[in-house]
C-alpha positions in Angstrom: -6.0 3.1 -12.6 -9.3 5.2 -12.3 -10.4 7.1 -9.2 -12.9 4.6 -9.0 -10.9 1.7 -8.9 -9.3 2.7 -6.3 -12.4 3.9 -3.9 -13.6 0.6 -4.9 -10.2 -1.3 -3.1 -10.6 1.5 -0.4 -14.2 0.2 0.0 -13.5 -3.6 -0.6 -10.7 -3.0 2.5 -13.4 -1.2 5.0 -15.6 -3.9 4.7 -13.6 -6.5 5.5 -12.3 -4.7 8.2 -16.0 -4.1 9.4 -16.4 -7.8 8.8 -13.9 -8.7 10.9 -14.9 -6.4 13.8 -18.6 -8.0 13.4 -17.5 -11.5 13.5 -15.7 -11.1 16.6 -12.2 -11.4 15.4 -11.6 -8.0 16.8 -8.8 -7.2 13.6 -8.6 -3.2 13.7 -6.9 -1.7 10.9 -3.6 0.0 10.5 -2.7 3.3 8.9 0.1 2.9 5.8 1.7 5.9 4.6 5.0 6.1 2.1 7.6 8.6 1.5 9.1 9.0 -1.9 12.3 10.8 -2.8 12.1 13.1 -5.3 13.9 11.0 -8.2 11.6 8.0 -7.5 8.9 7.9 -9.9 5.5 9.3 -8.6 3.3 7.0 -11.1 5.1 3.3 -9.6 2.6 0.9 -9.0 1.7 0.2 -5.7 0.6 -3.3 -4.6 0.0 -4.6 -1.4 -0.4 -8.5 -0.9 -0.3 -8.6 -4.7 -3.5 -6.4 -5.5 -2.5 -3.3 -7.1 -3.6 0.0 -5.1 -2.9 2.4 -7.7 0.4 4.8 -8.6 2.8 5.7 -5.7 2.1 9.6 -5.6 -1.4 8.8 -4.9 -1.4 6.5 -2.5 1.6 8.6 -0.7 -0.8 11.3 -1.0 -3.8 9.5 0.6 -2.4 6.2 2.4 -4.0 3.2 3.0 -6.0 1.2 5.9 -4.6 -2.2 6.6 -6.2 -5.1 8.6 -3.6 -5.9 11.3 -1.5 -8.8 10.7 1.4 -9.5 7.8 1.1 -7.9 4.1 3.5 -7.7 1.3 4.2 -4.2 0.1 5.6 -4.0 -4.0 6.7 -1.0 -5.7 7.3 -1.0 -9.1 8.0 0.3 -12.6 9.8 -0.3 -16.0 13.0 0.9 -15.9 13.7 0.2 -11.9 14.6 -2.8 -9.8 10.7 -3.7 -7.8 10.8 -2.4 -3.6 9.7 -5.2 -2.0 8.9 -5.4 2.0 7.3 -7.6 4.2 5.1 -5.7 7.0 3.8 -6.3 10.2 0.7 -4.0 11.0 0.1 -4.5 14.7 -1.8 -1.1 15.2 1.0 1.5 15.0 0.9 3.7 11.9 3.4 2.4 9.3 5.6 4.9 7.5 7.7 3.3 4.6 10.4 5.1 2.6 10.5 3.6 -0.7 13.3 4.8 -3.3 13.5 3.0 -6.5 16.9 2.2 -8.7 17.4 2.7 -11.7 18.8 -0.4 -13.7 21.7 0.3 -14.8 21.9 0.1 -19.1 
């Protein structure tokens, strides 16, 4: 996934969170940060709500903004059972520790 890409989700997230705050809805958004031992791959794919974010080392690196409310978080790559977790952003910064297994041959 380019740079680009994934300034253009960044973006695509702002302004509905802008949205939101203009229509009156008053939905602030949430701070989402992972933590990745060092034997879980770095270029997993990260997807939140089933929209991919872009590979887990550079979205550990930079984090994400999420409207508060419910979101699924999916980690994944060939080789490894998916991380799969079910958030509640409610305006406290989320920290998630994702560690992927191997499948075994």
């Amino acid at each position: 996934m380019s740079v680009i890409r994934v300034l253009a989700i960044a973006v695509a997230l702002a302004a509905t969170s802008a949205a939101a705050c203009t229509s009156g809805v008053g939905r602030a958004a949430v701070s989402l940060g992972f933590d990745a031992p060092s034997r879980t791959p770095r270029d997993a794919s990260v997807y939140i709500d089933e929209e991919y974010i872009g590979p887990l080392g550079y979205v550990a690196a930079h984090g994400v903004r999420l409207p508060v409310g419910e979101h699924r978080i999916t980690v994944q790559r060939s080789g490894y059972f998916p991380w799969d977790r079910l958030v509640t952003a409610d305006r406290e910064p989320i920290r998630l520790n994702v560690e992927l297994v191997p499948i075994p041959d």
